[in-house]
mmCIF file as Biopython writes it, N, C-alpha, C and O atoms, coordinates in Angstrom:
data_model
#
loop_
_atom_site.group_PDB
_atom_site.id
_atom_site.type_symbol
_atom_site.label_atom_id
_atom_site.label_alt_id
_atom_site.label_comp_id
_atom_site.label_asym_id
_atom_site.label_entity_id
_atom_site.label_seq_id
_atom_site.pdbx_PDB_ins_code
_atom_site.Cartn_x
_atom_site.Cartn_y
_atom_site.Cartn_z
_atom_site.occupancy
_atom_site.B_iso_or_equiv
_atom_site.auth_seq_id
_atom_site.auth_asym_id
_atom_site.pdbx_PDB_model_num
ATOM 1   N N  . UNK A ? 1  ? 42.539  14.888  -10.705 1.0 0.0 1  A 1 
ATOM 2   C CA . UNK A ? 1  ? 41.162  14.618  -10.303 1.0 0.0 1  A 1 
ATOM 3   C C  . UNK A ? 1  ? 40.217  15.105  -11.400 1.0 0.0 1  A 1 
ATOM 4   O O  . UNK A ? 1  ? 40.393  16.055  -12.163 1.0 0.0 1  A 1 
ATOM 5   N N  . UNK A ? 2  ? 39.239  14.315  -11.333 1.0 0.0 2  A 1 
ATOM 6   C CA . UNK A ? 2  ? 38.289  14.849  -12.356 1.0 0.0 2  A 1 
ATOM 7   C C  . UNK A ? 2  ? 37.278  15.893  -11.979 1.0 0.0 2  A 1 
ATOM 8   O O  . UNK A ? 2  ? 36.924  15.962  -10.802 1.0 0.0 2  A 1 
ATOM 9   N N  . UNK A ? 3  ? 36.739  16.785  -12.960 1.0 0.0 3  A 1 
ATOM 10  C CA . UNK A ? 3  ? 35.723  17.919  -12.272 1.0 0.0 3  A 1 
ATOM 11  C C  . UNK A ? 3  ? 34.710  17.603  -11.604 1.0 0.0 3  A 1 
ATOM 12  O O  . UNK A ? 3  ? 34.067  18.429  -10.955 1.0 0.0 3  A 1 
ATOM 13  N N  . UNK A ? 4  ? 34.354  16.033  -11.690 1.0 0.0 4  A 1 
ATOM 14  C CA . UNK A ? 4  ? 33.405  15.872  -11.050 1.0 0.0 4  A 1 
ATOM 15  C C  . UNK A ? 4  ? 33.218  14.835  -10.202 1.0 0.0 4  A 1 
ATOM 16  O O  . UNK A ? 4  ? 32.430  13.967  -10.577 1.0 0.0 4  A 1 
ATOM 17  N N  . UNK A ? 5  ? 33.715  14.716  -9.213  1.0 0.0 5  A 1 
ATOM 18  C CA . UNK A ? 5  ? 34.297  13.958  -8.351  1.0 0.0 5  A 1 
ATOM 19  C C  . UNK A ? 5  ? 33.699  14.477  -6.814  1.0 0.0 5  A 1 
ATOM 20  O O  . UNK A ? 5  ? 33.456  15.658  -6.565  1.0 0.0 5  A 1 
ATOM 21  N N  . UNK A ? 6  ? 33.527  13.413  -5.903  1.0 0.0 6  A 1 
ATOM 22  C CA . UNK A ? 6  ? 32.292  13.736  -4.843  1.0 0.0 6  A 1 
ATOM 23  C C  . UNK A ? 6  ? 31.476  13.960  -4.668  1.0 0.0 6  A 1 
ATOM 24  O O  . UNK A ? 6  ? 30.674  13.967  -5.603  1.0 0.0 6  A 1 
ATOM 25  N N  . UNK A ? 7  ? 30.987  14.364  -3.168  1.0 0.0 7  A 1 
ATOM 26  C CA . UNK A ? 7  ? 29.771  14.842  -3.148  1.0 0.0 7  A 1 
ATOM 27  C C  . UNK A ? 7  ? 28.709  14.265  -3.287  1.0 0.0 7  A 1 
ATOM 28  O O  . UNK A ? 7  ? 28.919  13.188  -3.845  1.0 0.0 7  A 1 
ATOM 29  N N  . UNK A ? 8  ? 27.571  14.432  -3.050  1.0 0.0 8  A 1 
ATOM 30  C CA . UNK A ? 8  ? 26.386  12.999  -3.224  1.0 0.0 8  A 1 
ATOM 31  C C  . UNK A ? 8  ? 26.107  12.993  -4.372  1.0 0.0 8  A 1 
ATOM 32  O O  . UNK A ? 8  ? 26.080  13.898  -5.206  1.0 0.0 8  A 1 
ATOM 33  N N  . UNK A ? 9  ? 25.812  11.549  -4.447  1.0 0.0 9  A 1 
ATOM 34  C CA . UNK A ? 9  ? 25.553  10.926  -5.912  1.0 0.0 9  A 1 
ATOM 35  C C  . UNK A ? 9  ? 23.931  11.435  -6.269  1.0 0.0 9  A 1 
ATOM 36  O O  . UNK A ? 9  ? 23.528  12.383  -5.595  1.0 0.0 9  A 1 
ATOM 37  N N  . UNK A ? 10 ? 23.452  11.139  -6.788  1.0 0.0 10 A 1 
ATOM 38  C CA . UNK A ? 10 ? 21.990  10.996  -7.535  1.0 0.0 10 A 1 
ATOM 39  C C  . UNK A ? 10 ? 21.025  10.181  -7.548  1.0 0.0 10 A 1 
ATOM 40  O O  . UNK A ? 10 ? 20.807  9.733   -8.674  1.0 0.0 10 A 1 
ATOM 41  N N  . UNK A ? 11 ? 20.303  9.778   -6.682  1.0 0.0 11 A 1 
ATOM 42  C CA . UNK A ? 11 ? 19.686  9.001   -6.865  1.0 0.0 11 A 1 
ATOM 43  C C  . UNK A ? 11 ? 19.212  8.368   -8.279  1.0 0.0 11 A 1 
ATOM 44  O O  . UNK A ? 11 ? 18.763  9.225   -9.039  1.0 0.0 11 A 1 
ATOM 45  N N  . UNK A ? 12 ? 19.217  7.196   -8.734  1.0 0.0 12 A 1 
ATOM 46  C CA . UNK A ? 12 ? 18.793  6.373   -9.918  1.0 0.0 12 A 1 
ATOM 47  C C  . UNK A ? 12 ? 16.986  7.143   -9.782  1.0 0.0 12 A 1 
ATOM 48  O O  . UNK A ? 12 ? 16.194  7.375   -8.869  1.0 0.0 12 A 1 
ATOM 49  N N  . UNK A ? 13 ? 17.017  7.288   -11.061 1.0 0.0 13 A 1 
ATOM 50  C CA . UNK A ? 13 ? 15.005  6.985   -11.527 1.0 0.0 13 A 1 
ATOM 51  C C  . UNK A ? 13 ? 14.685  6.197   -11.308 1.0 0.0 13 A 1 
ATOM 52  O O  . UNK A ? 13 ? 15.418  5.309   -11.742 1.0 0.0 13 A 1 
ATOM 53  N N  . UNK A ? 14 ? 13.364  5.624   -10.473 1.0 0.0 14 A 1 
ATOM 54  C CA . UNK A ? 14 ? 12.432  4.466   -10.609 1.0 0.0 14 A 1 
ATOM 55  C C  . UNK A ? 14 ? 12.013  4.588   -11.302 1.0 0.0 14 A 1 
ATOM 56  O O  . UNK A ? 14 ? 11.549  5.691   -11.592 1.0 0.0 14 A 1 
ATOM 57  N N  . UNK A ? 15 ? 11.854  3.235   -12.251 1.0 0.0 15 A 1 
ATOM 58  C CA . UNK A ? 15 ? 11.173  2.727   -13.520 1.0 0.0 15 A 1 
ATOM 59  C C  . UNK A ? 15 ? 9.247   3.233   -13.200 1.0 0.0 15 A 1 
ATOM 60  O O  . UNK A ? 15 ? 8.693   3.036   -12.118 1.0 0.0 15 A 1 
ATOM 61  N N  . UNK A ? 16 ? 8.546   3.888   -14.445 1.0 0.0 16 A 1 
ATOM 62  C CA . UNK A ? 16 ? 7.623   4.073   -13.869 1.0 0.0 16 A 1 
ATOM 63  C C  . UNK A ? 16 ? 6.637   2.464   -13.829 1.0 0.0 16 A 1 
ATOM 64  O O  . UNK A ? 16 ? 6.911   1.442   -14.459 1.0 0.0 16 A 1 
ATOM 65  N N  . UNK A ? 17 ? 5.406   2.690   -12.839 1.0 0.0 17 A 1 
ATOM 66  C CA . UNK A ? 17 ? 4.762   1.333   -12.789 1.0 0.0 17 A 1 
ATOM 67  C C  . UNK A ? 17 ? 4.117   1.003   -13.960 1.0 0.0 17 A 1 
ATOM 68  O O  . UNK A ? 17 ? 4.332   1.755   -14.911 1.0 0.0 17 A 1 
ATOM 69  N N  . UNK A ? 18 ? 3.441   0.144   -14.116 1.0 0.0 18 A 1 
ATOM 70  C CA . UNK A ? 18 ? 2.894   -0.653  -15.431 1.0 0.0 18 A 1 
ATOM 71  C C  . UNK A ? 18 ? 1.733   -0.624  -14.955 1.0 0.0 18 A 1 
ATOM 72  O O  . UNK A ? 18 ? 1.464   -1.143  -13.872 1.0 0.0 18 A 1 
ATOM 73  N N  . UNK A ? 19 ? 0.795   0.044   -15.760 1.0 0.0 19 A 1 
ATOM 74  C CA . UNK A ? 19 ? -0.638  -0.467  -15.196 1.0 0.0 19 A 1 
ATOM 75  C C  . UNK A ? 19 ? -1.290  -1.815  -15.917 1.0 0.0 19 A 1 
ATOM 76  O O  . UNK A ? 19 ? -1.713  -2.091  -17.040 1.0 0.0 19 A 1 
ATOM 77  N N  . UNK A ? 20 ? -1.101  -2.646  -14.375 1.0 0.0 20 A 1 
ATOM 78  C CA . UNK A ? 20 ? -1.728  -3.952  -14.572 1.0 0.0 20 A 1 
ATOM 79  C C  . UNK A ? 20 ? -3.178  -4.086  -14.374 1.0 0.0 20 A 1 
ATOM 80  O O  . UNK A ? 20 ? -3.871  -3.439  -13.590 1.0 0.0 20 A 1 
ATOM 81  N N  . UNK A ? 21 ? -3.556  -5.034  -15.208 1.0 0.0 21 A 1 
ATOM 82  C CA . UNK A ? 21 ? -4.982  -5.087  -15.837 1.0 0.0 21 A 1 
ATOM 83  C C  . UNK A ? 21 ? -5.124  -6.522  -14.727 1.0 0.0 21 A 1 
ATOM 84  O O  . UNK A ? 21 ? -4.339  -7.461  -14.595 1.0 0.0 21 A 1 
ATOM 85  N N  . UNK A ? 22 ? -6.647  -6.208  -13.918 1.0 0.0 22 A 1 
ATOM 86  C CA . UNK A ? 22 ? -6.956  -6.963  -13.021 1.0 0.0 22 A 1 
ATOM 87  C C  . UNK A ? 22 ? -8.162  -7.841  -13.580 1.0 0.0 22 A 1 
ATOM 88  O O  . UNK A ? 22 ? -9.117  -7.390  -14.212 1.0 0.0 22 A 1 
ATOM 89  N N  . UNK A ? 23 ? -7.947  -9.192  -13.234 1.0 0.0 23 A 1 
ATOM 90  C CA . UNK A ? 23 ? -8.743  -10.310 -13.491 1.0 0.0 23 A 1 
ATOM 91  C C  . UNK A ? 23 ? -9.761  -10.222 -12.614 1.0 0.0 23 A 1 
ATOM 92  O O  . UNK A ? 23 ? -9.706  -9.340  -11.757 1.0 0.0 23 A 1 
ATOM 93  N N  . UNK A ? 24 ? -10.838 -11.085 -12.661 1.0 0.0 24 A 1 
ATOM 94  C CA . UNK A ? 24 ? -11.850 -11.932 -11.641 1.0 0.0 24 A 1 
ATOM 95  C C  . UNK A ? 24 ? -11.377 -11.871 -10.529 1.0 0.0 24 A 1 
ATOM 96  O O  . UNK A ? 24 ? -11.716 -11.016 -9.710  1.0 0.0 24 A 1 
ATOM 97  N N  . UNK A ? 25 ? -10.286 -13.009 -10.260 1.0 0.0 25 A 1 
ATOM 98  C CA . UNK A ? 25 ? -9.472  -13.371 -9.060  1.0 0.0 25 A 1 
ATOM 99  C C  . UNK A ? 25 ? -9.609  -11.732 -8.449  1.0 0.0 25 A 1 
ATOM 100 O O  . UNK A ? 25 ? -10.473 -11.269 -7.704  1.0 0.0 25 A 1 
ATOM 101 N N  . UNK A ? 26 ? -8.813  -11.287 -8.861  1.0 0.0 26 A 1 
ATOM 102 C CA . UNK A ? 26 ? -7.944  -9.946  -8.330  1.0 0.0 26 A 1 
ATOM 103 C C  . UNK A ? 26 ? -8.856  -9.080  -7.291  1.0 0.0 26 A 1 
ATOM 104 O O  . UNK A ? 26 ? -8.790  -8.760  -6.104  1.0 0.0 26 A 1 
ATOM 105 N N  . UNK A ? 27 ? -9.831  -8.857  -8.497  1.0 0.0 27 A 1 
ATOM 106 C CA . UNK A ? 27 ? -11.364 -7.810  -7.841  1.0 0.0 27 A 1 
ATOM 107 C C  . UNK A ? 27 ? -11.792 -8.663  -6.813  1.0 0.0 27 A 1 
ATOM 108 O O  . UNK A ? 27 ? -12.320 -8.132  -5.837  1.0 0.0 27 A 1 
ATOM 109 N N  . UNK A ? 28 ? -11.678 -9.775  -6.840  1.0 0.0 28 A 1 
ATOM 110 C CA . UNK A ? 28 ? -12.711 -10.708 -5.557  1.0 0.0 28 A 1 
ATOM 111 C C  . UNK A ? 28 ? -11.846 -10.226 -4.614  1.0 0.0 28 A 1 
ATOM 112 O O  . UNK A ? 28 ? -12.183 -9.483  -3.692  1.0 0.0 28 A 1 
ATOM 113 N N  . UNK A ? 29 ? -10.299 -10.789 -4.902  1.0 0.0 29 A 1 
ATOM 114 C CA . UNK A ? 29 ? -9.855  -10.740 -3.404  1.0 0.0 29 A 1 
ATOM 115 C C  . UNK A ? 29 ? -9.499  -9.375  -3.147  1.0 0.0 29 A 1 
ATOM 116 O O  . UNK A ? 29 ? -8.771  -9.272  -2.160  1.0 0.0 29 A 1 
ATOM 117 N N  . UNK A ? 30 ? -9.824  -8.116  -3.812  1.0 0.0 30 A 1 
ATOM 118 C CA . UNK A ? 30 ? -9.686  -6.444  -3.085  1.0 0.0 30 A 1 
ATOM 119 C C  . UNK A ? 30 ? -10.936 -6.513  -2.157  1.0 0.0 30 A 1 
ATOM 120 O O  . UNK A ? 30 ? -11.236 -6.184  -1.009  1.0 0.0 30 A 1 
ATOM 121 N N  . UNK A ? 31 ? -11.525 -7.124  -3.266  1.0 0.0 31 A 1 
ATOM 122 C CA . UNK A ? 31 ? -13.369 -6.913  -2.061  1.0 0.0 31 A 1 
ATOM 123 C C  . UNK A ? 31 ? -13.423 -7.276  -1.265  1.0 0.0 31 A 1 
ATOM 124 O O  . UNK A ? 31 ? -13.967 -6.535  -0.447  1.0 0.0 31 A 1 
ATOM 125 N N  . UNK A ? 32 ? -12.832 -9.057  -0.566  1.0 0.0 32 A 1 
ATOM 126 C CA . UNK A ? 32 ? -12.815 -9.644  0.414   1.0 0.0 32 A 1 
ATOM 127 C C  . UNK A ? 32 ? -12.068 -8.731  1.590   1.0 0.0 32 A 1 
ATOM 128 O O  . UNK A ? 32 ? -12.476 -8.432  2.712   1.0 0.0 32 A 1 
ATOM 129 N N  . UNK A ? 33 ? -10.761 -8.384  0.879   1.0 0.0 33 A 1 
ATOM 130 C CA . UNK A ? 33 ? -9.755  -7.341  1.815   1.0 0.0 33 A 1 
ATOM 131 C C  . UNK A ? 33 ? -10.341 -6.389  2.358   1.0 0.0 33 A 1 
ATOM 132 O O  . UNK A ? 33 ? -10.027 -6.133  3.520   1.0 0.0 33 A 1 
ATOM 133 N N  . UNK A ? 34 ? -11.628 -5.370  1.515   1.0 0.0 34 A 1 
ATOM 134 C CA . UNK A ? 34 ? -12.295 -4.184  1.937   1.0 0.0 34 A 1 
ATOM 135 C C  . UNK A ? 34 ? -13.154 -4.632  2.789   1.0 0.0 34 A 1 
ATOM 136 O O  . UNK A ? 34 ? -13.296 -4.002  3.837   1.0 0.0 34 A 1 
ATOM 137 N N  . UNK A ? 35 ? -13.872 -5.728  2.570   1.0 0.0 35 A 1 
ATOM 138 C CA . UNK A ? 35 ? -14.509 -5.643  3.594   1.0 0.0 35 A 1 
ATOM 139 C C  . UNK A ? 35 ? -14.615 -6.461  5.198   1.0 0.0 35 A 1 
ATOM 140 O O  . UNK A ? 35 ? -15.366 -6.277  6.155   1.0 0.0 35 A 1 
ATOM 141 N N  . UNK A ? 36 ? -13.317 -7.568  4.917   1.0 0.0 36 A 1 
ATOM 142 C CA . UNK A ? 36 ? -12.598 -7.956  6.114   1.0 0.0 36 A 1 
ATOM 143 C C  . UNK A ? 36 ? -12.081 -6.848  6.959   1.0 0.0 36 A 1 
ATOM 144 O O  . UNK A ? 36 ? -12.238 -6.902  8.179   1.0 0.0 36 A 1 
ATOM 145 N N  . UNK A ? 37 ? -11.240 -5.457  6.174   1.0 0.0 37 A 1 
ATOM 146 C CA . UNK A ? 37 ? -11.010 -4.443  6.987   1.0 0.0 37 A 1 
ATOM 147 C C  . UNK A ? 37 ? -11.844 -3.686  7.950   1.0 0.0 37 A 1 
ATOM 148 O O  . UNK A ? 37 ? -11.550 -3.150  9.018   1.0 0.0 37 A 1 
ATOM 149 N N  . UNK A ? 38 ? -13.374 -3.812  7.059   1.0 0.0 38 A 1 
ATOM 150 C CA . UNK A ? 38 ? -14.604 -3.133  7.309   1.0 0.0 38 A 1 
ATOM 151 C C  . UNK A ? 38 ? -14.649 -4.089  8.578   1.0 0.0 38 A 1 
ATOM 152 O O  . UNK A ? 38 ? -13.984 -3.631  9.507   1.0 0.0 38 A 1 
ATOM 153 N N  . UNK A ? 39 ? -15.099 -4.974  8.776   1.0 0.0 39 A 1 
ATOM 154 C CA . UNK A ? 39 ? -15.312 -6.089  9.754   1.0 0.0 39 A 1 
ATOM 155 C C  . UNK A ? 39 ? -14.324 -5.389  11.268  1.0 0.0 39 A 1 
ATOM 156 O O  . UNK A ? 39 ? -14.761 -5.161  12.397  1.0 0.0 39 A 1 
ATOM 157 N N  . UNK A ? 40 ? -13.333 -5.254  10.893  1.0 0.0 40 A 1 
ATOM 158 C CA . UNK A ? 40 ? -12.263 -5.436  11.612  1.0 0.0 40 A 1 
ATOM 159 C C  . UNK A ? 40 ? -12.347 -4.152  12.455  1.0 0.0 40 A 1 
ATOM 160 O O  . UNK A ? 40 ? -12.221 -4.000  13.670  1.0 0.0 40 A 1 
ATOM 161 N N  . UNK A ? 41 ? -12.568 -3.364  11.575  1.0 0.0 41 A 1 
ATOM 162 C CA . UNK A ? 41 ? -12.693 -1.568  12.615  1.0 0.0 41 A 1 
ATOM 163 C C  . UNK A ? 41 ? -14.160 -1.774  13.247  1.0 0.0 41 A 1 
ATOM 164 O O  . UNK A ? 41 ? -14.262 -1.264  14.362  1.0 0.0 41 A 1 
ATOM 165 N N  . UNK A ? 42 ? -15.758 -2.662  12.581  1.0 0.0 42 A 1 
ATOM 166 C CA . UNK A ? 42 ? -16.365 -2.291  13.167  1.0 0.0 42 A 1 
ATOM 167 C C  . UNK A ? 42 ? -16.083 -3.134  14.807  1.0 0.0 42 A 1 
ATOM 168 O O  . UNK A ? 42 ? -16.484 -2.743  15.903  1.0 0.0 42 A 1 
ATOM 169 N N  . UNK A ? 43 ? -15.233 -4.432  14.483  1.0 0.0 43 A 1 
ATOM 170 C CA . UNK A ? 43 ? -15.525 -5.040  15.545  1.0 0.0 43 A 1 
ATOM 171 C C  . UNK A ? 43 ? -14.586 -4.380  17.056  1.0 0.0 43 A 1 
ATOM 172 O O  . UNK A ? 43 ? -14.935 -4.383  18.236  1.0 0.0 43 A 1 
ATOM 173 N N  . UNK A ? 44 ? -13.040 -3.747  16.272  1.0 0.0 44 A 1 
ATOM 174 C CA . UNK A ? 44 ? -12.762 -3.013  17.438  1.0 0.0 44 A 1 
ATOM 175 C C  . UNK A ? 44 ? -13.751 -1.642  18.127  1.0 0.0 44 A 1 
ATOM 176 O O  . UNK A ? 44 ? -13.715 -1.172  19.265  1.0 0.0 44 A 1 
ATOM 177 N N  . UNK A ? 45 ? -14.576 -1.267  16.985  1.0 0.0 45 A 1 
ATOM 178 C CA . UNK A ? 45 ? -15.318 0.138   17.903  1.0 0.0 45 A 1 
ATOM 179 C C  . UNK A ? 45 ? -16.090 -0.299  18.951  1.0 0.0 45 A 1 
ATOM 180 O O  . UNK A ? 45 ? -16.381 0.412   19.913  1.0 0.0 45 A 1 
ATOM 181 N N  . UNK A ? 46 ? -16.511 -1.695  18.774  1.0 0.0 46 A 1 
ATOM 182 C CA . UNK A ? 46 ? -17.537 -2.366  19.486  1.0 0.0 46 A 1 
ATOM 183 C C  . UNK A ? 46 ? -17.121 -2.329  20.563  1.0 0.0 46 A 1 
ATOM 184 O O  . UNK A ? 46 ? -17.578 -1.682  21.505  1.0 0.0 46 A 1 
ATOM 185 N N  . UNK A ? 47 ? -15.685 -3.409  20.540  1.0 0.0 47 A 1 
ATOM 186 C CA . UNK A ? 47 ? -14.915 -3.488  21.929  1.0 0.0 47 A 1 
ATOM 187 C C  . UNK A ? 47 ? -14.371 -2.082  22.689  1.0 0.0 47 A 1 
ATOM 188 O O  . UNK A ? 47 ? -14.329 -2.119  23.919  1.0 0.0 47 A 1 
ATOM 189 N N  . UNK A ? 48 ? -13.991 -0.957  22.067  1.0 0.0 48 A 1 
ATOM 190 C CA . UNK A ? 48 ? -14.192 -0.163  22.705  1.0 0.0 48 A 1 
ATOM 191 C C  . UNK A ? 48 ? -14.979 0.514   23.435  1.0 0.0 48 A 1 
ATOM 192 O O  . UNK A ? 48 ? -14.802 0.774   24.625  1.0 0.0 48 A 1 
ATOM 193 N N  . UNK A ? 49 ? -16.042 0.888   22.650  1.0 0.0 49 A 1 
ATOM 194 C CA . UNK A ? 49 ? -17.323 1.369   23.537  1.0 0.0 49 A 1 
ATOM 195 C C  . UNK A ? 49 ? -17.851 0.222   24.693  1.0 0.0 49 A 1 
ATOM 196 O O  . UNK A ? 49 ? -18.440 0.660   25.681  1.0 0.0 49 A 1 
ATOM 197 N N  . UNK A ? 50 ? -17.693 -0.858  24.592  1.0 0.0 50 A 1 
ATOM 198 C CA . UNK A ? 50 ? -18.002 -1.921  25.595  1.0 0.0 50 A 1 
ATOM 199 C C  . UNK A ? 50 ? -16.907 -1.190  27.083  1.0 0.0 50 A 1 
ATOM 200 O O  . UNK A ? 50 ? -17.259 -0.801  28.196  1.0 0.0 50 A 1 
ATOM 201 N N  . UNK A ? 51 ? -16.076 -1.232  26.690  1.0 0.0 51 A 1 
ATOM 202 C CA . UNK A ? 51 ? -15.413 -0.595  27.972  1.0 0.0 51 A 1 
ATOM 203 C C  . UNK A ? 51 ? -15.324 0.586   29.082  1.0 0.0 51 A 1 
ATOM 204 O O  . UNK A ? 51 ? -14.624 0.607   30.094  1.0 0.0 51 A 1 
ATOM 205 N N  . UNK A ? 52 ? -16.301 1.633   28.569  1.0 0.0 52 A 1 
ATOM 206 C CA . UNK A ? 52 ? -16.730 2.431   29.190  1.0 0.0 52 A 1 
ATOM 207 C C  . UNK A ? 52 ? -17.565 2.616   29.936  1.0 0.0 52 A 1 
ATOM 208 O O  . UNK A ? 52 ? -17.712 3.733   30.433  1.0 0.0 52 A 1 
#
């Protein structure tokens, strides 16, 4: 047997990320996302407080 044999392996390194450089496109559609989210919480607080 070899000395090093068993036992848990090692997880592999993840490659680190690449910082990608954002276009036009890109920024529009984060903004649309931020503020569809925005939309989205104000419209559930609404419906909540309606229920009380």
């Amino acid at each position: 047997m070899s000395g090093r044999q068993g036992g848990k392996a090692k997880p592999l390194k993840a490659p680190k990320k690449q910082n990608k450089e954002l276009d036009e496109d890109d920024l529009a559609f984060q903004k649309k996302q931020k503020e569809d989210e925005a939309a989205r919480k104000a419209a559930v607080a609404k419906m909540s407080g309606k229920k009380k």
